[in-house]
MIRO-331792 format. One record per residue (C-alpha): residue in three letters; residue number from 0; x, z, y. Coordinates in Angstrom, 2 decimals. Layout:
% MIRO-331792
+--------+-----+---------+---------+---------+
: residu : num :       x :       z :       y :
+--------+-----+---------+---------+---------+
:    ala : NUM :       X :       Z :       Y :
...
+--------+-----+---------+---------+---------+
This chain:
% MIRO-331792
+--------+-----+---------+---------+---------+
: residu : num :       x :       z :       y :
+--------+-----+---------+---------+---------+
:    unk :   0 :   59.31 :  -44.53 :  -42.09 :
:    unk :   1 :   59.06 :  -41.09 :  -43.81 :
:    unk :   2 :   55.57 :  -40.98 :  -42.97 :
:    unk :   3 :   54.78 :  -44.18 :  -45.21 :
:    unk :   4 :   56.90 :  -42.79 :  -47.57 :
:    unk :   5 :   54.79 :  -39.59 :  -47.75 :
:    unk :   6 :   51.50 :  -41.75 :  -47.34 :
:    unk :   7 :   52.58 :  -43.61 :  -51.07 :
:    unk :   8 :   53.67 :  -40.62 :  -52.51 :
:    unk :   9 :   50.47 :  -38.64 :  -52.02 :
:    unk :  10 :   48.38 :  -41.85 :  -52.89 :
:    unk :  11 :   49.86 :  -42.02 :  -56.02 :
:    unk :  12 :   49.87 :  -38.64 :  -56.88 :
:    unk :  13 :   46.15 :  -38.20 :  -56.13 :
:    unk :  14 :   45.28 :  -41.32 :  -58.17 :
:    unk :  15 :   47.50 :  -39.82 :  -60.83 :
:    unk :  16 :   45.73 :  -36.68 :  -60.95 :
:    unk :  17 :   42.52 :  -38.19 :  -60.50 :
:    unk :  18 :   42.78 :  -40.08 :  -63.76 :
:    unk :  19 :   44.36 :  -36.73 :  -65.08 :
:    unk :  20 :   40.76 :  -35.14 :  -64.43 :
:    unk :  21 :   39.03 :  -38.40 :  -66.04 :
:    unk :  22 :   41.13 :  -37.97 :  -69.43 :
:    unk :  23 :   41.79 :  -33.54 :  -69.51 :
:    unk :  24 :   39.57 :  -32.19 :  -72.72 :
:    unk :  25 :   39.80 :  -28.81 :  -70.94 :
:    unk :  26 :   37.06 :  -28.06 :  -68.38 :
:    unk :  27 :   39.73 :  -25.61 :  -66.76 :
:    unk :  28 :   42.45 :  -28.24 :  -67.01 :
:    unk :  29 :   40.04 :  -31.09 :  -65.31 :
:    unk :  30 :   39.64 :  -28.10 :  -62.15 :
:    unk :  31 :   43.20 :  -27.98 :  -62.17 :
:    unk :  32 :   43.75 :  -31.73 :  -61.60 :
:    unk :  33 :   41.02 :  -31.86 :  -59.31 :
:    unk :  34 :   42.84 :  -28.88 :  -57.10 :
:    unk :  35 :   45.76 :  -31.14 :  -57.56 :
:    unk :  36 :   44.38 :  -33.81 :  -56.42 :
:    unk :  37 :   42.25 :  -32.31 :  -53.46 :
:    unk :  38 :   45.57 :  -31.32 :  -52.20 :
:    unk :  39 :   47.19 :  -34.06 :  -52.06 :
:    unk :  40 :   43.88 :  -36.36 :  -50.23 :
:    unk :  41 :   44.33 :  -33.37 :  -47.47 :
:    unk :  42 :   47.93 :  -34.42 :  -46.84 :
:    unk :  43 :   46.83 :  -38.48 :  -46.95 :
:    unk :  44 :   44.72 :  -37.30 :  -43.44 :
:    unk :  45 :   47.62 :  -34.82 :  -42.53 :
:    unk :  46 :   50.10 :  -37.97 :  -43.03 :
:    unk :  47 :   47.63 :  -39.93 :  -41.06 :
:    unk :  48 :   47.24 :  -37.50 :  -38.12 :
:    unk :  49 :   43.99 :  -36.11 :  -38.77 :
:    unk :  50 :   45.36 :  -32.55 :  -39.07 :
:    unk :  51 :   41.93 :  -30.91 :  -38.43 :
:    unk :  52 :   40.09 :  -32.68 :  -41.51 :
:    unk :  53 :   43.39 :  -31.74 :  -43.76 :
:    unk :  54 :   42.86 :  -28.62 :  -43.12 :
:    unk :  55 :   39.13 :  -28.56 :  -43.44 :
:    unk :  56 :   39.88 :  -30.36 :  -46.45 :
:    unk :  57 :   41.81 :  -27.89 :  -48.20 :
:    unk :  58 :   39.67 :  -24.54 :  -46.97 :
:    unk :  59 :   36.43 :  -25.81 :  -48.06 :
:    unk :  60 :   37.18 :  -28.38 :  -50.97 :
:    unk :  61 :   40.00 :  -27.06 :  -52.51 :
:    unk :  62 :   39.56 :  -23.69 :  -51.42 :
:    unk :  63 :   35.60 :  -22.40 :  -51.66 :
:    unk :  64 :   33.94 :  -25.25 :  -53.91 :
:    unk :  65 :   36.87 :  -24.94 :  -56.32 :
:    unk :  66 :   36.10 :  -21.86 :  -56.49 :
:    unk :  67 :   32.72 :  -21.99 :  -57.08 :
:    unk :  68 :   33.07 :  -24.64 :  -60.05 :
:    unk :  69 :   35.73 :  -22.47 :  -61.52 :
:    unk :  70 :   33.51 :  -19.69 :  -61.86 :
:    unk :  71 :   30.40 :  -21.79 :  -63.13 :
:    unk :  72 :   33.23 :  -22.92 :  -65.91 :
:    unk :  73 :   34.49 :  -19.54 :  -66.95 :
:    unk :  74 :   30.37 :  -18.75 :  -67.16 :
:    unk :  75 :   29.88 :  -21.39 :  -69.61 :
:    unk :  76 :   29.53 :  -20.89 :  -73.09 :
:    unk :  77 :   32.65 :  -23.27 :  -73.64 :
:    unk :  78 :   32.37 :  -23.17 :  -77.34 :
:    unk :  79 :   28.76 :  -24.38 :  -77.35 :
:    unk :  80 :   30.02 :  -27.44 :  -75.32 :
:    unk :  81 :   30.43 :  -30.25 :  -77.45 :
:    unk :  82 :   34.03 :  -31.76 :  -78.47 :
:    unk :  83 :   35.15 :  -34.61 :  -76.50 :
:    unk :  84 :   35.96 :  -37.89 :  -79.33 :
:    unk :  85 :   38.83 :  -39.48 :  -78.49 :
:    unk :  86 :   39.75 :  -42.27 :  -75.98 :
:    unk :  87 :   39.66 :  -45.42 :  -76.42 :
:    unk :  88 :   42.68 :  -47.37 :  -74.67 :
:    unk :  89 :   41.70 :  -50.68 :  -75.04 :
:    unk :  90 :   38.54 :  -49.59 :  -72.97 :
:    unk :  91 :   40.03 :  -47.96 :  -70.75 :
:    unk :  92 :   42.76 :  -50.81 :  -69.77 :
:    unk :  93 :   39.94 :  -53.52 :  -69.71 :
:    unk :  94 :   37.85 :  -51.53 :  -67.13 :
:    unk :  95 :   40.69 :  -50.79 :  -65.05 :
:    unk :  96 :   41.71 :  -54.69 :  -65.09 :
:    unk :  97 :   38.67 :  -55.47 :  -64.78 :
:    unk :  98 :   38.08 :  -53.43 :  -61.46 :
:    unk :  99 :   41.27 :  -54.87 :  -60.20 :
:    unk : 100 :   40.25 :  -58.50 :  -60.21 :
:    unk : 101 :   36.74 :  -57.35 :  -58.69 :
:    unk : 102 :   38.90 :  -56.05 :  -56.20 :
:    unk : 103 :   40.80 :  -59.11 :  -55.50 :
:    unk : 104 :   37.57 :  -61.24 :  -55.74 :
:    unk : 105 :   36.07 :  -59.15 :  -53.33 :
:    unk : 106 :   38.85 :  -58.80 :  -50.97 :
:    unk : 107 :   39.46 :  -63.07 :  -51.00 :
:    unk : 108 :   35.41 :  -63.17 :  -50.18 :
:    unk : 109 :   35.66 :  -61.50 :  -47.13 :
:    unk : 110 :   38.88 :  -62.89 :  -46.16 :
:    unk : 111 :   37.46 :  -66.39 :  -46.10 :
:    unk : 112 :   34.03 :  -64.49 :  -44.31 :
:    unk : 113 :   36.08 :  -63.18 :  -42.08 :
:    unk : 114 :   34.71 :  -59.70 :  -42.86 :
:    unk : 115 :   37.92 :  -57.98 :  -43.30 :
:    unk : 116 :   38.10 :  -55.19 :  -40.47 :
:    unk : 117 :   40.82 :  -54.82 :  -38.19 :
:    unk : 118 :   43.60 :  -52.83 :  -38.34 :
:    unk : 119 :   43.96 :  -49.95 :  -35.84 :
:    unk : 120 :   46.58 :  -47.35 :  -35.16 :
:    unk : 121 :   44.70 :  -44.00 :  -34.31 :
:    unk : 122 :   45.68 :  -42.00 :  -31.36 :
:    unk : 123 :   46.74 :  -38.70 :  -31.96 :
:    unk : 124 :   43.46 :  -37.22 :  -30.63 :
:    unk : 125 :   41.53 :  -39.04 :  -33.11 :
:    unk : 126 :   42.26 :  -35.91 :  -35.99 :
:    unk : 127 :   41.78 :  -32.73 :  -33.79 :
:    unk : 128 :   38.28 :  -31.03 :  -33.91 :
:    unk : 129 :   36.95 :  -31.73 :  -30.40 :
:    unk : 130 :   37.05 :  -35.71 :  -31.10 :
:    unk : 131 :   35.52 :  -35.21 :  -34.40 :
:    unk : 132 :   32.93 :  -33.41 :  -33.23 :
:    unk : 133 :   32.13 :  -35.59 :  -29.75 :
:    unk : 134 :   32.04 :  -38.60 :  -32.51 :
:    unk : 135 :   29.98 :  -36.96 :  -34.95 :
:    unk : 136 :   27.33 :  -35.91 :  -32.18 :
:    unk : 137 :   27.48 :  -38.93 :  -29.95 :
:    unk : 138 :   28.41 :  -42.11 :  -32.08 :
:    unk : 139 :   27.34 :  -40.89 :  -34.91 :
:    unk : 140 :   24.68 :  -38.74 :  -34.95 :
:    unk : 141 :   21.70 :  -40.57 :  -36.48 :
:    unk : 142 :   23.91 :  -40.66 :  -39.88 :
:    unk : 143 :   24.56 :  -36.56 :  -39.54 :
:    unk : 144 :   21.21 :  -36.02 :  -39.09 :
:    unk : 145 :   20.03 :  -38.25 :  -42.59 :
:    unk : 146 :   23.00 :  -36.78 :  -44.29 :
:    unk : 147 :   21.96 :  -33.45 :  -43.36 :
:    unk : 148 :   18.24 :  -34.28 :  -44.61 :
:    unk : 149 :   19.57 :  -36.06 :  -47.78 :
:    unk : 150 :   21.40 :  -32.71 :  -48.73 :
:    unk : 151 :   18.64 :  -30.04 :  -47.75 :
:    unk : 152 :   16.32 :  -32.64 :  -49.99 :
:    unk : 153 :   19.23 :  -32.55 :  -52.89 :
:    unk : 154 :   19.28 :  -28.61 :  -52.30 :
:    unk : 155 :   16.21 :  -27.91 :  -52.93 :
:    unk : 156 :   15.73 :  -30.12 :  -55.53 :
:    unk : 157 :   18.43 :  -28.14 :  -57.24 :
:    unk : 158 :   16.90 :  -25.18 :  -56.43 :
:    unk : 159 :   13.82 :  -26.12 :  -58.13 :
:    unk : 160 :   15.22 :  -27.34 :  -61.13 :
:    unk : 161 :   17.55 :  -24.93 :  -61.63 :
:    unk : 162 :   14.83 :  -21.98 :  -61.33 :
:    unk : 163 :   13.24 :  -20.15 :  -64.31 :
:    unk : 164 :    9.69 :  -19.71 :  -65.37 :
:    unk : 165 :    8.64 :  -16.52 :  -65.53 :
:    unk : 166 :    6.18 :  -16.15 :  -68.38 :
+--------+-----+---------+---------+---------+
């Protein structure tokens, strides 16, 4: 029971702050909420016994690349940035509405295609390192391998466009 309890809390609090990030004028604010909100998807997999990724999830996300994009922020000529205008509400409401009966289109769709997956309890194993890792190399491994591709290609792409001619 608490554990559902704890499940809803920290789903609401990470959509919270995720819509705090989406409306902060403050770059440093919008880390904030995003550190906030990194936290709280690490104890979602905590809550759902995947203890291993929770913690992986708050060394490297909210730990190291937090880091990171706080320092590329406080290296940013902040005042050259330009002003954010203000929000528009009625916008804002009619996308999230919107979404929502996507949603519930979607979701009747595959009901009535039975497409809908089905619900499994994991075993307590299922969060530790030594199932991830038989699962990621076994099951999975054609995916890790074009993931890992798809980032060296992104990398270097980066690399490339972020690099200065010398004149």
């Amino acid at each position: 029971m608490f554990s559902q309890l704890f499940f809803f809390f920290f789903a609401a609090v990470a959509i919270a702050s995720g819509i705090g990030l989406i409306v902060s004028r403050s770059p440093v604010s919008g880390a904030l909420w995003l550190v906030l909100n990194l936290f709280c998807v690490a104890a979602l997999y905590i809550t759902m016994n995947a203890r291993f990724i929770g913690v992986i999830q708050i060394l490297v996300y909210a730990g190291a690349i937090m880091v990171l994009f706080l320092f590329v922020i406080m290296l940013l000529n902040l005042a050259a940035l330009p002003k954010m205008q203000s929000v528009n509400w009625r916008l804002v409401v009619a996308f999230l509405l919107g979404m929502f009966v996507l949603a519930q289109l979607m979701y009747v769709l595959a009901g009535s295609l039975d497409l809908l997956p089905e619900p499994t309890m994991p075993d307590a194993a299922s969060g530790s390192a030594s199932a991830l890792g038989q699962e990621l190399l076994t099951r999975y491994a054609l995916p890790l391998e074009i993931t890992g591709i798809l980032l060296l290609v992104a990398t270097i792409g980066a690399v490339l466009l972020a690099r200065r001619k010398f004149e």
